[in-house]
N, C-alpha and C positions, 0 to 999 in steps of 0.2 A: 850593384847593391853593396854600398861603402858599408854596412853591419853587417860585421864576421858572425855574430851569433844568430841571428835574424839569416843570413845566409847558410850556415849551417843547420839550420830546422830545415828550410828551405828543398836544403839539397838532401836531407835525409828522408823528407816526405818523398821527394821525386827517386829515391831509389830504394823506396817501400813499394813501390809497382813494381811487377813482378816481369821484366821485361830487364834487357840490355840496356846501357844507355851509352852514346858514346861520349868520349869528354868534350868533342866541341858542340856535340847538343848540350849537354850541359852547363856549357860557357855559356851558350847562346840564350839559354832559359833564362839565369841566371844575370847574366849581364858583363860578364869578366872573361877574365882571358883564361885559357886551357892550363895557365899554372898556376893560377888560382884555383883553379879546380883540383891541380893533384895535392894542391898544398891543404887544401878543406879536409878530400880525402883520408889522408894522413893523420889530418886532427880527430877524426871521427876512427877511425881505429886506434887511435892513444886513449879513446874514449871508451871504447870495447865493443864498440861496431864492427861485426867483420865484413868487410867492404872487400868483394872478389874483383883483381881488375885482370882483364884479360889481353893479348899480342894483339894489336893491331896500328894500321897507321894513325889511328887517332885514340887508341887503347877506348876500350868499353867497361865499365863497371856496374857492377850487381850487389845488392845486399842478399848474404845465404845465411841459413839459419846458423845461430852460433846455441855458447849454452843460457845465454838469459834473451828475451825478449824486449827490443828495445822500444821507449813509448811510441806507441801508434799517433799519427799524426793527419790528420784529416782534413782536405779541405771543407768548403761551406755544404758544398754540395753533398759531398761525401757523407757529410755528420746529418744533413737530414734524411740522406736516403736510411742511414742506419737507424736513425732516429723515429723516422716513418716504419719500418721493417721490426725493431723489438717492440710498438707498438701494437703492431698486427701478430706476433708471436704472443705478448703478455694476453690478447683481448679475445685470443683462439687460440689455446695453448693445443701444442704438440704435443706429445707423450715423451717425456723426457726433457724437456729443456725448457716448460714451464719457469721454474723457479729464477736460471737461471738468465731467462729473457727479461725478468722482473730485477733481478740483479741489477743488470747491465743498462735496462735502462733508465733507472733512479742515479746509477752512476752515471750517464752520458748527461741526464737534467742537470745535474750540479755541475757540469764543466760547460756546458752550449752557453756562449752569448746571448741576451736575449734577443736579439732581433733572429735569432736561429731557431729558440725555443718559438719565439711565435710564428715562424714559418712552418716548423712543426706542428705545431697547435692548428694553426690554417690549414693545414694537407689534411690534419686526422681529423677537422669540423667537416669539411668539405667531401668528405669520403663516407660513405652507408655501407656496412657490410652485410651479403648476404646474413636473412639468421637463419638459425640451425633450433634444429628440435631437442641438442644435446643436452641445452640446462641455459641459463640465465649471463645476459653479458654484461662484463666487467670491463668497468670504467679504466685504462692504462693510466690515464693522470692518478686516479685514488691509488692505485697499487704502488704507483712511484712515490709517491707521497708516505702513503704507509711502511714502504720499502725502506725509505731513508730512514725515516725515523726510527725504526726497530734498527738499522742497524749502527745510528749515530747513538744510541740510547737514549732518545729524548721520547716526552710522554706528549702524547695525540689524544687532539678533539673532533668527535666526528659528531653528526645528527646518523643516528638508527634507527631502521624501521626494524621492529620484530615480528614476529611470524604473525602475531595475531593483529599486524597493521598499526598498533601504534607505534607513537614515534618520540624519541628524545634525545638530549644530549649526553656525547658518551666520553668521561675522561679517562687514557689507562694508559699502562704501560708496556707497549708494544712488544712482542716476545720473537713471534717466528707467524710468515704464513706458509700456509698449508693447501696447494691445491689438490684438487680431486678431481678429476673431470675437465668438464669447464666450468667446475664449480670454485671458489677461491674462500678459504675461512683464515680469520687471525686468532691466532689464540695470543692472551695479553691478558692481563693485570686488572682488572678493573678496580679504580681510583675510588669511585665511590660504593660499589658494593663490594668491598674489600675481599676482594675471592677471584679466581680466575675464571673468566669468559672466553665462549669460541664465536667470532664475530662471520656471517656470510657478508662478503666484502661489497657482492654485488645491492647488498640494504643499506650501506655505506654512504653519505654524503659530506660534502663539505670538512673531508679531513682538515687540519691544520695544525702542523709538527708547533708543540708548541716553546721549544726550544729547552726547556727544564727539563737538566737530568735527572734519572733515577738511579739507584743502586738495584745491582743484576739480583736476577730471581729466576729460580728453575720450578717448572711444574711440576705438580706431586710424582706423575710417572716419569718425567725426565725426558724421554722421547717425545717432540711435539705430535708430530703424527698422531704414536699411538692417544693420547691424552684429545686429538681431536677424534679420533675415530671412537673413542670408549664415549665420546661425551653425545655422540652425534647419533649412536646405538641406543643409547640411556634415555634421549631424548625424544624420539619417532619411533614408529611399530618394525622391525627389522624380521623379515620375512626370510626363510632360508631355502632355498630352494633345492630339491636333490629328484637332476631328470636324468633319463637315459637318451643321447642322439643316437639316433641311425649314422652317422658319417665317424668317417676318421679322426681317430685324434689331434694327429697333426693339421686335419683342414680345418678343425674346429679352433684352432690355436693360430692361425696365421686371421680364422674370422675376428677371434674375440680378441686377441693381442695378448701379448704376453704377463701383462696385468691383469689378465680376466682370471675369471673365476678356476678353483681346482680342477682338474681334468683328469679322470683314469682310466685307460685305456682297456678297454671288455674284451677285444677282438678285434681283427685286422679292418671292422666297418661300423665301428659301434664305441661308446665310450661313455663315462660317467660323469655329471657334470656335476658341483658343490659349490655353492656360492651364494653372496647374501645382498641384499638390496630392502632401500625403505619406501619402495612403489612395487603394486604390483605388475603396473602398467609398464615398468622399464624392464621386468623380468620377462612378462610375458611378451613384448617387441621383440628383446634379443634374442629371445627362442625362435619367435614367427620367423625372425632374419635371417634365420642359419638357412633355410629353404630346405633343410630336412625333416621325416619323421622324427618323432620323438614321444616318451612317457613319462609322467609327471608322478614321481613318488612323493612329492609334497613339497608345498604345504597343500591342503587343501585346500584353501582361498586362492591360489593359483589355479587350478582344474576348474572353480567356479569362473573365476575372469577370464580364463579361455573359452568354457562355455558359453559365457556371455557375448566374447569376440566373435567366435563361431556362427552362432546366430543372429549376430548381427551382420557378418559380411554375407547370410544365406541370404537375407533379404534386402541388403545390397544386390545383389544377384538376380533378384528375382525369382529364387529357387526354392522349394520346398525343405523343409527341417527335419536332417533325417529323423526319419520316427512316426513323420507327419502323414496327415492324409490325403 
């Protein structure tokens, strides 16, 4: 490999794996001889790579953490399996690392080759994910799309469907998303009803960054979050709920996750639950799923939809409604 710099990417991917390497494998990968290889070395720690090499008859070398991180360097294979993997994180987000999977892979679309982007494309057509009852699934290409744009500050045209089914085109100024769940909302600018909007990502179609910048704008509350969460309250019926479990605190905290609802602790078997939701049907699930007794101080529209679950799993059953004859 007569290109020193093309040789030096080269030989930096191969000692980004986390393994020994010795220098006449190295050579040998590579195509040169063993002092061409110390002499590479050398250049990549003039460069601020700390290259560990270690006593041996053919000396071995290692890259070990220094204090900056040097570019990651990927082969083909390597960029779709990641490429494939923040796909499957953006489109069934984890509890924490949601946003950041969206991050990361709007940035990996803007550097892939496209003959990689479409290998990618082909893995995530070709692949069906189980679905879940959690909430509604989002498209990875839209989030990437919308990802970029909020963060290059260019303004996006999408087709929206709205709550009550219809459908139009939407021009704004992209600000911040917002996941919740496995729910994804944009809060952004909107260009023609000059006021800001919170968009659900998964009503979303046919984004297209459309390269015109904007000048920055913060929303009235400043915190995106809060400003989706006040608009999202404001919007749907928000039911509060305040029950008592029969189980421990902490077991109820390792069920519901550390994002769940306020918890306080009654007694060493027993604890207070406060929290709020815009179904009552999500309320009344995650209580049935704790598999503890429990008492429901309100709302009262909750006590109804449990009643109503109640007798209907009695005749699921085949059993008599207490009370009945």
């Amino acid at each position: 490999m007569a290109d020193t710099p093309a040789r030096l990417l080269s030989l930096l991917s191969l000692l980004q794996t986390p393994r020994e390497w010795a220098g006449s494998e190295l050579a040998e990968r590579l195509g040169v001889s063993p002092r061409t290889i110390r002499r590479d070395i050398e250049r990549l720690r003039e460069l601020g790579y700390p290259v560990r090499a270690t006593m041996g008859p053919d000396g071995g070398y290692r890259l070990v953490a220094g204090k900056a991180m040097p570019p990651l360097l990927l082969d083909d294979e390597e960029a779709v399996a990641i490429g494939v993997g923040l796909r499957t994180a953006a489109g069934n987000p984890i509890e924490g690392i949601e946003e950041a999977s969206v991050r990361a892979l709007a940035k990996l679309e803007q550097v892939l080759p496209s003959r990689l982007r479409h290998r990618v494309s082909t893995l995530n057509a070709a692949t069906v994910p189980l679905p879940t009852v959690d909430g509604p699934s989002v498209d990875p290409d839209v989030l990437a799309v919308v990802a970029s744009a909020a963060a290059a500050g260019e303004r996006l045209r999408f087709r929206y469907r709205a709550a009550g089914g219809s459908e139009g085109r939407r021009r704004v100024e992209p600000y911040r998303l917002v996941a919740s769940g496995r729910r994804w909302y944009l809060l952004a600018y909107d260009n023609g009803r000059d006021d800001w909007r919170v968009f659900r990502v998964d009503r979303m179609a046919e984004p297209f960054a459309t390269g015109e910048r904007f000048a920055d704008r913060v929303p009235p509350e400043g915190d995106p979050a809060e400003f989706v969460r006040d608009k999202l309250y404001s919007s749907v019926p928000v039911y509060e709920a305040d029950v008592t479990l029969r189980m421990p605190v902490e077991q109820v905290r390792v069920r519901l996750g550390e994002r769940g609802p306020d918890l306080e602790a009654l007694g060493p078997d027993s604890c207070r639950l406060r929290g709020y939701s815009d179904t009552l049907e999500w309320l009344a699930a995650r209580l049935i799923m704790l598999g503890c007794e429990f008492e429901v101080h309100g709302p009262p529209e909750l006590r109804d939809h449990l009643g109503e679950l109640g007798a209907r799993a009695l005749r699921a059953a085949d059993l008599p409604e207490k009370g009945g004859r």
